[in-house]
C-alpha positions as CSV (number, residue, x, y, z in Angstrom):
1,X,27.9,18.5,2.4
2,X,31.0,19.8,0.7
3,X,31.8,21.5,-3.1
4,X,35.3,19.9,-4.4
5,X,35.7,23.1,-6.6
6,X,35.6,26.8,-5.6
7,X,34.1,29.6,-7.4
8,X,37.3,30.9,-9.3
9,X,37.9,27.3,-10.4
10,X,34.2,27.3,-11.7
11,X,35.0,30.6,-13.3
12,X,37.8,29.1,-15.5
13,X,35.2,26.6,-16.6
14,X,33.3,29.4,-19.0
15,X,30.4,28.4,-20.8
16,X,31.3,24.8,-20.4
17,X,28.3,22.6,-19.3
18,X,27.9,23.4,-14.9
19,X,27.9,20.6,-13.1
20,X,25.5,18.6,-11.4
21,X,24.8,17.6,-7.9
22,X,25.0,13.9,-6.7
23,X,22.6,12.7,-3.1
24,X,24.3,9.5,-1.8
25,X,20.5,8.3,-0.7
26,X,20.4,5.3,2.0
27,X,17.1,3.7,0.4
28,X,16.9,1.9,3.9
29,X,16.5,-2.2,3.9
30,X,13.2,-2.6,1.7
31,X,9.8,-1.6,3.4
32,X,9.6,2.3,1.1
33,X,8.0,4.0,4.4
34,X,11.1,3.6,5.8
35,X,12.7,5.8,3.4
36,X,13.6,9.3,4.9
37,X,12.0,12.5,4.3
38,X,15.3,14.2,2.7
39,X,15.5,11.1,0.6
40,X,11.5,12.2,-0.7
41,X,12.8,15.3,-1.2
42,X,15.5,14.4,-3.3
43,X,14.0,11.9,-5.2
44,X,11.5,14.4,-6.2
45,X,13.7,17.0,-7.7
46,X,16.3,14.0,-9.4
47,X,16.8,14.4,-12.9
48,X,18.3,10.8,-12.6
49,X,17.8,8.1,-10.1
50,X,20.8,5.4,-10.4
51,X,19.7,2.4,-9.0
52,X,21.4,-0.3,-7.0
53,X,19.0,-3.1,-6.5
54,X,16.4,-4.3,-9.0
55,X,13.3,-2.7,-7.3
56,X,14.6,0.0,-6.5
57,X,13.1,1.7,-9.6
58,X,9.3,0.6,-9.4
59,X,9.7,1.5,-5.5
60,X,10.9,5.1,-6.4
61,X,7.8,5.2,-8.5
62,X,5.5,4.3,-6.2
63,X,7.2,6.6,-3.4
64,X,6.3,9.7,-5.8
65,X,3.6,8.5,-7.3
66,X,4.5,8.0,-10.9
67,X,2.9,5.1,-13.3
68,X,4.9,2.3,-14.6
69,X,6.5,2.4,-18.5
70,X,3.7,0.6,-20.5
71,X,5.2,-0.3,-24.0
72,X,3.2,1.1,-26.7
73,X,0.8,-1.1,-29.1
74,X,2.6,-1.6,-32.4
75,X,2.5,1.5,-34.6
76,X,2.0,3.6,-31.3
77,X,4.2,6.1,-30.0
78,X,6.0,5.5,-26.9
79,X,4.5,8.5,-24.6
80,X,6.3,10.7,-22.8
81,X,8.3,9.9,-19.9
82,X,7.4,10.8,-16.4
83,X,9.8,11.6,-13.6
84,X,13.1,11.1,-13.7
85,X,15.5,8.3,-16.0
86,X,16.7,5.7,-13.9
87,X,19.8,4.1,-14.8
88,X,21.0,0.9,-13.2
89,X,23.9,1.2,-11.1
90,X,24.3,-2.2,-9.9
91,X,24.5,-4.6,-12.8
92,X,25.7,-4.6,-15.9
93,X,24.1,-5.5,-19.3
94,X,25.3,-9.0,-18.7
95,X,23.5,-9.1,-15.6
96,X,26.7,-9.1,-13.1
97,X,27.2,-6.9,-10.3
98,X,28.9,-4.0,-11.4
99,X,32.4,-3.1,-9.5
100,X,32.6,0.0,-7.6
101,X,34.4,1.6,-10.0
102,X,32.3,1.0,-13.1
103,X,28.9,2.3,-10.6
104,X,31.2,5.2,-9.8
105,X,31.8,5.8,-13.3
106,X,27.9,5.4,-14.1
107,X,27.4,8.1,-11.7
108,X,30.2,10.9,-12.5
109,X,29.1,10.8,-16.1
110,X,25.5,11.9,-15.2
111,X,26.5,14.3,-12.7
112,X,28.9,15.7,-15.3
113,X,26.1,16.7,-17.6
114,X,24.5,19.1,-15.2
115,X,22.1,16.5,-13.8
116,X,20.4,16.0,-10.4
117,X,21.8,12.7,-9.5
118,X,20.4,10.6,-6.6
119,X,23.0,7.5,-6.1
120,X,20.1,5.4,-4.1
121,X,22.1,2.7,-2.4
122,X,20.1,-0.1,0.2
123,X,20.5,0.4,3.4
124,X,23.1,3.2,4.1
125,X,25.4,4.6,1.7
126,X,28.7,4.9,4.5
127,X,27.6,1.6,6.1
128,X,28.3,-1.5,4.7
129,X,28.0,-0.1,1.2
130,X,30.4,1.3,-1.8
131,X,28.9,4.8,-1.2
132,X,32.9,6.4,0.6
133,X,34.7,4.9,-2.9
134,X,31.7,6.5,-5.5
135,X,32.0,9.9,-2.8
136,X,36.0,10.0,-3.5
137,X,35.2,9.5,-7.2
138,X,32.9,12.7,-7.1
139,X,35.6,14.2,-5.2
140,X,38.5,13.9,-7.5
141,X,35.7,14.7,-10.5
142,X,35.5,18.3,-8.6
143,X,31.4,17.1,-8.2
144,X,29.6,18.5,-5.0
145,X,27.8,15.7,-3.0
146,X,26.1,15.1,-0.2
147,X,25.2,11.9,2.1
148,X,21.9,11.1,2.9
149,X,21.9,8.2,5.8
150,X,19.5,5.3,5.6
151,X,18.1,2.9,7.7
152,X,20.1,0.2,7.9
153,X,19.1,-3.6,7.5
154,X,21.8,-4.6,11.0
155,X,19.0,-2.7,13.2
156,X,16.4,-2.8,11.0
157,X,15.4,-6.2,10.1
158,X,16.2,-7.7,13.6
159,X,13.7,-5.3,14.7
160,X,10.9,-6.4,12.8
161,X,11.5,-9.9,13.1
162,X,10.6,-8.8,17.0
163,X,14.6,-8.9,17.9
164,X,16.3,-6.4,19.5
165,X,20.4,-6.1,19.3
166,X,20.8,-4.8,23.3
167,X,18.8,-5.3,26.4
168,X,19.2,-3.9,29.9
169,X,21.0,-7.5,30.3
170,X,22.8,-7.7,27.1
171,X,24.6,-4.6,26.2
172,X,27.9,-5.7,23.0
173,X,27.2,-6.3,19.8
174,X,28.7,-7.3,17.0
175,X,28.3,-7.4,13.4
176,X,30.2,-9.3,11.0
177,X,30.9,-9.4,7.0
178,X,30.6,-13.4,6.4
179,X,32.3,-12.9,3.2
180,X,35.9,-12.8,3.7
181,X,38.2,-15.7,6.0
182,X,37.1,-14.9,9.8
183,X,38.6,-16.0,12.8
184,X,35.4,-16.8,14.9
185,X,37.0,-17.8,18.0
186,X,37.1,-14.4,19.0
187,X,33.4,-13.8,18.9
188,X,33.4,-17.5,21.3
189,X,31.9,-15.1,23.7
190,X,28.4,-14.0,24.7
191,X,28.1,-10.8,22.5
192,X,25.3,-10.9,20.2
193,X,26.1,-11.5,16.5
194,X,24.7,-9.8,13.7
195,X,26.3,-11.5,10.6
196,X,26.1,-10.4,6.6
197,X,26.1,-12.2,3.9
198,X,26.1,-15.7,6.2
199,X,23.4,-17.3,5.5
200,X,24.6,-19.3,2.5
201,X,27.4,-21.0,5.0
202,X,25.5,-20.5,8.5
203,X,26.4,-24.4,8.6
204,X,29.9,-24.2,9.1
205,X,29.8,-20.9,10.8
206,X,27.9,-22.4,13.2
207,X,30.3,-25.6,13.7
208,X,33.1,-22.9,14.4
209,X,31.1,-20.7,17.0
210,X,30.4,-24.2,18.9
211,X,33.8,-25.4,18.4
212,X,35.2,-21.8,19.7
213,X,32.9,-22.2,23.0
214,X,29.9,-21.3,22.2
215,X,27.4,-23.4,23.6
216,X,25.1,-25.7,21.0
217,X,22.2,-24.0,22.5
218,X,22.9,-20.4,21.5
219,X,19.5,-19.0,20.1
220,X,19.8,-18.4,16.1
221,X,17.5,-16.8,14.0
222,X,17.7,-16.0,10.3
223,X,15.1,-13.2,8.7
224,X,15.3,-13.1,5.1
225,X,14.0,-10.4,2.8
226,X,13.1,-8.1,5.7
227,X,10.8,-5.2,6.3
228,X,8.9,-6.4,3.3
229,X,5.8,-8.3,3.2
230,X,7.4,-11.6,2.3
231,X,9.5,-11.3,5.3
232,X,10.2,-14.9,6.7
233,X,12.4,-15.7,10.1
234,X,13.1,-18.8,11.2
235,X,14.3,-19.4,14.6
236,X,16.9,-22.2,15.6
237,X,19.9,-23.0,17.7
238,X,24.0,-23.4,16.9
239,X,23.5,-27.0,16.8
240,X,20.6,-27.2,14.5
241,X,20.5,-24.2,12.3
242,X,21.9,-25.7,9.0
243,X,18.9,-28.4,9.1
244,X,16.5,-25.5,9.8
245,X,17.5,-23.1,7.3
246,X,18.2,-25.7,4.8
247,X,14.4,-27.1,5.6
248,X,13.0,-23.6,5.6
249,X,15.1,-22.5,2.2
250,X,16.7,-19.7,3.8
251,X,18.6,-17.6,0.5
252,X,20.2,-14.3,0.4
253,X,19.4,-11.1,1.4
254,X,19.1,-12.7,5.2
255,X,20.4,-11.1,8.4
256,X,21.4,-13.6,11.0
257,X,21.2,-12.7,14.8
258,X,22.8,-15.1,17.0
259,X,22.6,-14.6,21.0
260,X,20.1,-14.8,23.8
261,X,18.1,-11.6,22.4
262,X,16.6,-14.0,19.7
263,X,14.5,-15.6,22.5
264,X,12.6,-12.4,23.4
265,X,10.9,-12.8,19.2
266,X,8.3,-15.1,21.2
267,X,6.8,-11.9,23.0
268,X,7.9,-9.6,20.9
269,X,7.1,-10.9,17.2
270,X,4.9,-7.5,15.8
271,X,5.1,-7.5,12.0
272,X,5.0,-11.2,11.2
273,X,2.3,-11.9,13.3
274,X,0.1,-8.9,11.8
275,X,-3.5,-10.4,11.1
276,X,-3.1,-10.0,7.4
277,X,0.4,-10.6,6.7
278,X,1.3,-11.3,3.6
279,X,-2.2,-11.1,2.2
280,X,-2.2,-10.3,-1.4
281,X,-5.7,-8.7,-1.5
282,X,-7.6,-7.6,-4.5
283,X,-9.1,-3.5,-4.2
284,X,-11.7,-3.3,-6.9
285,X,-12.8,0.3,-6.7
286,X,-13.0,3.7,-8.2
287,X,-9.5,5.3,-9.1
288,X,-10.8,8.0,-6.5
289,X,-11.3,5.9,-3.6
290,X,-9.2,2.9,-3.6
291,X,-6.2,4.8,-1.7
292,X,-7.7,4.8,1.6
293,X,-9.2,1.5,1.6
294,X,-5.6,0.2,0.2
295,X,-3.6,2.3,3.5
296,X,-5.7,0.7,5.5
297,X,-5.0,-3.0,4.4
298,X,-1.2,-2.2,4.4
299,X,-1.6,-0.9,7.9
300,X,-2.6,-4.7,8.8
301,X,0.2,-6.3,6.7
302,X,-1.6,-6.9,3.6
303,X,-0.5,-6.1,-0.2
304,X,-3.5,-4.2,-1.7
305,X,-3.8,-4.4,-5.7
306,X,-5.6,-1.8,-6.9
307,X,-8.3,-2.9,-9.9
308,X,-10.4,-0.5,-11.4
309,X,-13.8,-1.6,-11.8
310,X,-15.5,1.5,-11.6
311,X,-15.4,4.8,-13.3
312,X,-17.8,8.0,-12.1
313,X,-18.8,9.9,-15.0
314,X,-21.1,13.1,-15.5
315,X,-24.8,11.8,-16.9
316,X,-25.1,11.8,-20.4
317,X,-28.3,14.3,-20.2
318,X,-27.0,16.8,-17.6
319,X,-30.1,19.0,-18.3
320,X,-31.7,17.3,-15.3
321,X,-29.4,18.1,-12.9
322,X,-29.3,21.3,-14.0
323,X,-32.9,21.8,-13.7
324,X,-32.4,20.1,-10.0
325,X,-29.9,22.7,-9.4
326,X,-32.2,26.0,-10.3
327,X,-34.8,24.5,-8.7
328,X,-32.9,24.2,-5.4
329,X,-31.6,28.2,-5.7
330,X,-35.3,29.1,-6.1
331,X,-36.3,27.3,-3.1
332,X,-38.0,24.5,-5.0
333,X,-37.6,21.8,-1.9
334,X,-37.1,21.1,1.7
335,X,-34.6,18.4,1.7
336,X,-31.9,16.9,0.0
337,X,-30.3,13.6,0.5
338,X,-27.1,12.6,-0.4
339,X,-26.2,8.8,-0.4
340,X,-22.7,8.4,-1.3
341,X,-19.6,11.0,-2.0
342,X,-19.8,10.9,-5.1
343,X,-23.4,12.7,-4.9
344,X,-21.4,15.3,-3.0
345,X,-18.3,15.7,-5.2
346,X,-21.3,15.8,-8.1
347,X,-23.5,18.3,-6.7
348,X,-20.0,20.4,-5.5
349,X,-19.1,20.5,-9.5
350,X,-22.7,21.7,-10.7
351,X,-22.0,24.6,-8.0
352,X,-18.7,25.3,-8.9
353,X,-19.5,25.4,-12.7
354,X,-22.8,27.7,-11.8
355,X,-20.7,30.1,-9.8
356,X,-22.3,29.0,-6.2
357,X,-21.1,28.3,-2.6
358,X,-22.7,26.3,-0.1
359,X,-24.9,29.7,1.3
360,X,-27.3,28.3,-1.4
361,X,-28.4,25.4,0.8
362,X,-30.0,28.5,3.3
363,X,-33.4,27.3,4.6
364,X,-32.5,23.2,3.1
365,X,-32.6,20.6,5.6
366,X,-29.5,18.2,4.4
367,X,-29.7,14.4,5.1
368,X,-26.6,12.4,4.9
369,X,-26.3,8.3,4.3
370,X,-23.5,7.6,6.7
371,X,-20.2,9.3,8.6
372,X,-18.1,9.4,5.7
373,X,-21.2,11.2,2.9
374,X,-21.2,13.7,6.6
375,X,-17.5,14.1,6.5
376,X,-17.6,15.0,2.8
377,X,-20.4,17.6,3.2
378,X,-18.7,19.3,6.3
379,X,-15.1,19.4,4.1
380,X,-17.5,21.7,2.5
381,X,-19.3,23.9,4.6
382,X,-22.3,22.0,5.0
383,X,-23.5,20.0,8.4
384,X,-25.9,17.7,8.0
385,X,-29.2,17.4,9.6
386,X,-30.2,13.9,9.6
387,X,-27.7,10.8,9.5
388,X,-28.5,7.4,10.5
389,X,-27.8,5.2,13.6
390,X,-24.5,4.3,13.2
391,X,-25.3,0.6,13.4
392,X,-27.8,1.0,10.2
393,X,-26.2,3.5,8.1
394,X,-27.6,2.6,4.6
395,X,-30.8,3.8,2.3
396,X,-33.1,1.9,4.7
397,X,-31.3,3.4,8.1
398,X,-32.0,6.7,6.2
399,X,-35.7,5.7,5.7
400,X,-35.8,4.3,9.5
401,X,-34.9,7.9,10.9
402,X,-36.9,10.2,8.0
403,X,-39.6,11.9,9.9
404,X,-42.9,12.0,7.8
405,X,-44.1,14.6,5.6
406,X,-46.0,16.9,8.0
407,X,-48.7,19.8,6.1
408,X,-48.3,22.2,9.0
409,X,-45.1,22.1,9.9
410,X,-43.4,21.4,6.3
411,X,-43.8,24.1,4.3
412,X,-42.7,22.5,0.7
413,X,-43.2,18.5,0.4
414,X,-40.8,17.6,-2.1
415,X,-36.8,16.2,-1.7
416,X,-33.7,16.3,-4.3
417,X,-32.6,13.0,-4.7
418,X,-29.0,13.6,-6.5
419,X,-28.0,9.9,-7.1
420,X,-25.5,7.3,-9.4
421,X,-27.9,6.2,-12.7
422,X,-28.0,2.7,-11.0
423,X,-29.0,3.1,-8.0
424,X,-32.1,1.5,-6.4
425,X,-35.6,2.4,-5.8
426,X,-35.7,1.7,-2.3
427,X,-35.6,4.9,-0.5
428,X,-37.4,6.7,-2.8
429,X,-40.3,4.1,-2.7
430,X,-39.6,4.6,1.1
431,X,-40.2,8.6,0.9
432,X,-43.4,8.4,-1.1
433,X,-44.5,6.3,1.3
434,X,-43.6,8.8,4.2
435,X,-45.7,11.5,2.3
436,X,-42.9,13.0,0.6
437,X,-42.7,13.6,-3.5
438,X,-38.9,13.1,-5.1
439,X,-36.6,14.2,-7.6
440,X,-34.7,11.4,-8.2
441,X,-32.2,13.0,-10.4
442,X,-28.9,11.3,-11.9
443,X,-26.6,13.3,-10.9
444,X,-23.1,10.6,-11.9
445,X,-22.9,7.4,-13.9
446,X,-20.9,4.3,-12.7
447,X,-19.2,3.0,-16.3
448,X,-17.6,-0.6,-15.9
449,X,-13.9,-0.3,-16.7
450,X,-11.9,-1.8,-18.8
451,X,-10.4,-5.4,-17.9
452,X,-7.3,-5.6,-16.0
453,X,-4.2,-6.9,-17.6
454,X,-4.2,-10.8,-18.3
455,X,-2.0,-11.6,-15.4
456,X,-4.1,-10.1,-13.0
457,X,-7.5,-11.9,-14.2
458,X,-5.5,-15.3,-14.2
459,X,-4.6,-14.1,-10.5
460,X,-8.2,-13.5,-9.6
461,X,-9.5,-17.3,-11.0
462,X,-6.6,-19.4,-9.8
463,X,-7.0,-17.8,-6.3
464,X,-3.7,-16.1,-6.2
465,X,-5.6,-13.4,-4.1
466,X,-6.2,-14.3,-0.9
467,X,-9.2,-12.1,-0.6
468,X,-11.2,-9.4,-2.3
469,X,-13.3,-6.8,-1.0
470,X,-16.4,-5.4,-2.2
471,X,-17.5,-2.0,-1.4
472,X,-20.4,-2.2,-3.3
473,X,-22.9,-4.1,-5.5
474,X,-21.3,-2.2,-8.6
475,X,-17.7,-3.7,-7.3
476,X,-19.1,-6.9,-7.6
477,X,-21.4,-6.8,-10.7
478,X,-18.1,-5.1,-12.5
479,X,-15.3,-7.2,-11.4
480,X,-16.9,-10.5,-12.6
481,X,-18.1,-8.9,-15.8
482,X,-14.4,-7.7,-16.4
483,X,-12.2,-10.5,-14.7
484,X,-14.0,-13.3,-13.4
485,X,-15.4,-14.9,-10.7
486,X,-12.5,-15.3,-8.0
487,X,-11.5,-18.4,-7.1
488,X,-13.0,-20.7,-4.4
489,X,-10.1,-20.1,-2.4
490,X,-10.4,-16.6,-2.1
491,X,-11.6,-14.7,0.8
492,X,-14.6,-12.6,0.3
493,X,-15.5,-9.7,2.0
494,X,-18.4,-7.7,1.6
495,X,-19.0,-3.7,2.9
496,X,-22.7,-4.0,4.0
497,X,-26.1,-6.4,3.4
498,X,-26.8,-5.4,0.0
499,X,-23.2,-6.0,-1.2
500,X,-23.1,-9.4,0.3
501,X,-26.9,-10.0,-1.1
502,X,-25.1,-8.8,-4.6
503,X,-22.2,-11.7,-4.0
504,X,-24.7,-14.5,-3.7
505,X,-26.0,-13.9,-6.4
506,X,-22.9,-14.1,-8.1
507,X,-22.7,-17.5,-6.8
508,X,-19.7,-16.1,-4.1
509,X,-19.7,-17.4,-0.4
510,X,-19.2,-13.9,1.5
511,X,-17.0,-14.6,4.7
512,X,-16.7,-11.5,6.1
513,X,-19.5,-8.5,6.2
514,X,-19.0,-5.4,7.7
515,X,-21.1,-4.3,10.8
516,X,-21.3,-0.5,9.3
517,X,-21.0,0.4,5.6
518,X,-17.7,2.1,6.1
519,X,-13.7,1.5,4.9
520,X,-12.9,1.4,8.5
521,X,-15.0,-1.2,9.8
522,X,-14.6,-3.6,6.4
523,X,-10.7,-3.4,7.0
524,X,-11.0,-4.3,10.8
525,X,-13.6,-7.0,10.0
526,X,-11.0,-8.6,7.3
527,X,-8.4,-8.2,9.8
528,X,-10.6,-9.8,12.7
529,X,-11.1,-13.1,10.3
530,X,-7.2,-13.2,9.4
531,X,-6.0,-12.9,13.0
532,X,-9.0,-15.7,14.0
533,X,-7.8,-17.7,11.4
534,X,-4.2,-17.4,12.2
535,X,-5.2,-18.4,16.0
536,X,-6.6,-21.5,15.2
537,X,-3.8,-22.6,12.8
538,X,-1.6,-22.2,15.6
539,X,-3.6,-23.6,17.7
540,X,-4.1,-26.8,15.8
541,X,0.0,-26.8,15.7
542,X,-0.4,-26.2,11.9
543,X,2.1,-23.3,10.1
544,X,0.5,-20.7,9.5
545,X,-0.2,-20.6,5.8
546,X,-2.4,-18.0,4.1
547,X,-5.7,-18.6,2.4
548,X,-3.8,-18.6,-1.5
549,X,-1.8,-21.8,-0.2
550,X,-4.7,-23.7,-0.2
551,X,-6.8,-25.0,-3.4
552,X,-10.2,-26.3,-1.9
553,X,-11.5,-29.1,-4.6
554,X,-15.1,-27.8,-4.8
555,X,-16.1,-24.9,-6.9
556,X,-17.2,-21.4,-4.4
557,X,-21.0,-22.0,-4.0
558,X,-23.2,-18.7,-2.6
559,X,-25.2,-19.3,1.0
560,X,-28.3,-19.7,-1.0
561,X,-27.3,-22.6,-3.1
C-alpha cells in the first residue's frame, strides 16, 4: 500500500476537493466465489466500480447483492440508484478495447473527485494485466492505491478442467503470451506449456512445437470460458489439435495446457463432470426461500433462476389469529401444530407485535411437520414434541404419529392449527377423527405473483430449462397460471407425493420425487437423475448433452394420461 503525497503536500492543497483512494482488485478468472474477501470488502465500500470485462458489472451485483437497473415505464421516474456507478474501463463507446492509457485516464479522473475507486481487472491486476501502467498513472497523479491480487486464470482454469501445472514427476512450467512473434524452439522440451491468447492459432503453434521436437503425441487440451458454468475443454494431441478445436469451436478467452499433465483430466476431471453441469434450472418459490434451494443446485453445477411464484402475506381478517393468539395465553389448548415455516415465522410476528416470548408456550405440547418447521421453532426457543418419521414427514406422517385424544390423561381436547389460507383438510379431518377438536386458523396467505419477464416465460415453453422444481402444489398451481406449462423437454422434479399428485394434474410427467419433503433431499434426488443420466450417455458412447439440447416431438403427457 503506499500514499504518493505526504501530509504537508496535502496541506498546500487547502480546501481543494481530497482525493480518493483507488483498489487494483484481481476479479479472479470468472466463477464470483472465487473473488477474495478483501475484494468483498472493497467492493462494498466503492463509490465507483470501473469495470474491465462486460460482466463484470452484473457479477459485482450479484456478489453484494444489489438488483439489476430496470428502465422505467414511460412517464415513470427512473428510481434511485443502488450501490455504486460502474463505469466501463475496458471499451470505449465504439465498442473497442480501450488502451491502457485512456483506462488509466478513466480511473484518475474518478479518483480525483474524492471517490472510492475499485479498478476490478480479471484475473490479477500485476499478472498478465495493465494494472503496473494504471498504478504508475496513480502514482504520478499523487493518488494512494493499493493492489488486491486475484486468482489467476494460468492456475485456475487448468485446475478446474481437472489439470494440474506440476506433479511429483513434472516439476517446470511455462507460460506464454501467444500474441507477439515467439521463438518456440526453445520450449521443444518437456516443460508444460500454459499458453495465452493461443487458441485462435493453436494450428500453427502446434506445427512449430512438433517441428521444434516435440513429439506429435504431446497431450493438448484447450478450456475455454473457465470456472464458469459453460466451461468446455477439449482434449487432443500436437498433431491433431487444429481439427479438434476447429470441430469443437474452440474461441477466446481459452487457456491451452500442453504436456503430459493433461492426461491425468481422465481421473481427475471434478467440475465438468458435476451431475448437474450446466443445468439451467428454473426455482419457482417464495422470495424468502429460494436462496437455499438455489446454493444447493449451484453446489452441483447447476444455474438456478430464481421465479417468484409465490408471495406470503398476512390474512386479510387477522382478527382470527388474534383470537387464536389470546386463546393460547389463557391456556385455551393443548397442542399446536405447525406445518410449514411460514406458520412459524407467522405465529413469531403475532408474538412480536403482542409483546410475547416463547415462555407463553408453558404447559403446550408443540408438534412440528418435518426437520426444517423443528429447525425454525428451535431458532426460536421452542423444541418440539412430536415430529414425524423421517421417511413420512408430511400432514399424514403427522396424523400417523398423533396419539389420540385421551379424557384422563388430556386435560383440554382442542389444538391450534395456524395454517396458509389454502391448505388442505386432511389433517384436520385426521384429528377429529383422533378425538381432537381444531382451530384451523389462517394464520398467512399464499398470493400468486406477478408473471415473470417475457424472456423467461418463452424460456419455460420452449424448454430452455432443463428442469424445474416444485416445492409445493402452490409452486406448481402458480407457475403454470403465470408462465406456462414447461416444455416436454424439461425435467421435472417434485418435493413430495402431493406435489407430484399436483403435477399430474397439470398434465406434467414428474421425473424425479423426493424421498423426504425437504430442500436437501429434492437437490440430491435431481442430482442422482443428472449424474444417472450422464452415466448412460457415456456409456452409450454419446456426448454428453444436457436435457435443453433435446426437443422430444410429443407434447409432456402426466402418468395418469
Amino acid at each position: 500500500m503506499t500514499r504518493a503525497k505526504t501530509t504537508e503536500q496535502k496541506a498546500e492543497q487547502g480546501s481543494a476537493t481530497p482525493l480518493g483512494w483507488v483498489s487494483f482488485v484481481g476479479s479472479g478468472p470468472g466463477d464470483p466465489e472465487l473473488l477474495t474477501v478483501r475484494a468483498i470488502d472493497l467492493l462494498e465500500q466503492a463509490d465507483v466500480v470501473v469495470t474491465e470485462a462486460p460482466e463484470h458489472a452484473s457479477m459485482v451485483r450479484g456478489v453484494l447483492g444489489i438488483p439489476e437497473p430496470v428502465e422505467p415505464a414511460e412517464g415513470e421516474e427512473a428510481p434511485e440508484p443502488v450501490g455504486p456507478e460502474f463505469i466501463d474501463g475496458g471499451f470505449g463507446v465504439d465498442g473497442q478495447p480501450l488502451a491502457n492509457a485512456a483506462r488509466a485516464k478513466a480511473v484518475v479522473k474518478q479518483a480525483k473527485l474524492g471517490k472510492r475507486v475499485v479498478r476490478l481487472m480479471t484475473g490479477d491486476p500485476f499478472l498478465y494485466a495493465s494494472g503496473p501502467e494504471e498504478a504508475q498513472s496513480c502514482a504520478k497523479a499523487g493518488i494512494g492505491f493499493e493492489i488486491v491480487p486475484g486468482v489467476s486464470s494460468v492456475s485456475a482454469v487448468p485446475a478446474y478442467a481437472g489439470i494440474p501445472l506440476t506433479t511429483k514427476d513434472h516439476h517446470e512450467v511455462a507460460v506464454v503470451t501467444c500474441n507477439e512473434k515467439i521463438d518456440w524452439s526453445q520450449y521443444a522440451d518437456n516443460r508444460t506449456l500454459v499458453l495465452l491468447s493461443g487458441v485462435g492459432m493453436i494450428g500453427d503453434i502446434a506445427k512449430e512445437l512438433v517441428a521444434a521436437g516435440r513429439p506429435a503425441k504431446t497431450p493438448v487440451a484447450i478450456t475455454r470460458v473457465g470456472t464458469t458454468t459453460e466451461q468446455a475443454t477439449v482434449e487432443s494431441t500436437l498433431e491433431n489439435v487444429a481439427v479438434d478445436a476447429r470441430a469443437a469451436r474452440m474461441a477466446p478467452p481459452a487457456i491451452v495446457v500442453i504436456g503430459k499433465v493433461v492426461n491425468l483430466r481422465e481421473t481427475l476431471s471434478w467440475f465438468e463432470t458435476k451431475p448437474l453441469f450446466g443445468w439451467r434450472v428454473l426455482v419457482p418459490r417464495t422470495k424468502e426461500q429460494a436462496p437455499a434451494l438455489s446454493l444447493k443446485l449451484k453446489g452441483f453445477g447447476a444455474v438456478p433462476e430464481e421465479v417468484p411464484t409465490i408471495s406470503v402475506e398476512p390474512p386479510r381478517n387477522p382478527q382470527q389469529m388474534d383470537k387464536a393468539v389470546r386463546g393460547l395465553v389463557e391456556g385455551r389448548y393443548n397442542w399446536i401444530a405447525f406445518t410449514s415455516i411460514n406458520a412459524v415465522r407467522a405465529v413469531r410476528e403475532k408474538f412480536d407485535e403482542y409483546g410475547l416470548d416463547c415462555r407463553a408456550f408453558s404447559g403446550l405440547k408443540i408438534a412440528a411437520v418435518g426437520e426444517k418447521t423443528a429447525q425454525a421453532l428451535e431458532a426460536w426457543g421452542l423444541r418440539p414434541d412430536l415430529v414425524p418419521h423421517t421417511d413420512n414427514q408430511s400432514a399424514a406422517g403427522l396424523l400417523e404419529v398423533w396419539p389420540e385424544f385421551d379424557e384422563d390423561l388430556d386435560p383440554i381436547n382442542r389444538v391450534f392449527l395456524p395454517r396458509a389460507d389454502i391448505a388442505t383438510e386432511n389433517l384436520i379431518a385426521g384429528l377429529v377423527d383422533l378425538g381432537w377438536e381444531c382451530d384451523d386458523v389462517t394464520a398467512y396467505r399464499t398470493v400468486r405473483a406477478a408473471p415473470p419477464p417475457a424472456p423467461t416465460r418463452d424460456a419455460i415453453k420452449t424448454g430452455k430449462f432443463d428442469a424445474v422444481v416444485f416445492t409445493s402444489s402452490s409452486t406448481v398451481r402458480n407457475l403454470v397460471g403465470i408462465a406456462g406449462k414447461p416444455h416436454t423437454s424439461t425435467v421435472i422434479a417434485a418435493i413430495g407425493p402431493a406435489t407430484a399428485k399436483t403435477a399430474e394434474e397439470h398434465g406434467l410427467r414428474v421425473d424425479v420425487m423426493s424421498p423426504e419433503p425437504s430442500i436437501e433431499a429434492l437437490t440430491e434426488a435431481l442430482a442422482d437423475f443428472g449424474a444417472a443420466r450422464r452415466a448412460a450417455l457415456v456409456e452409450q458412447g454419446l456426448p454428453v448433452t444436457k436435457p435443453s439440447d433435446r426437443r422430444p416431438a410429443s407434447r409432456r403427457r402426466s402418468r395418469t394420461s
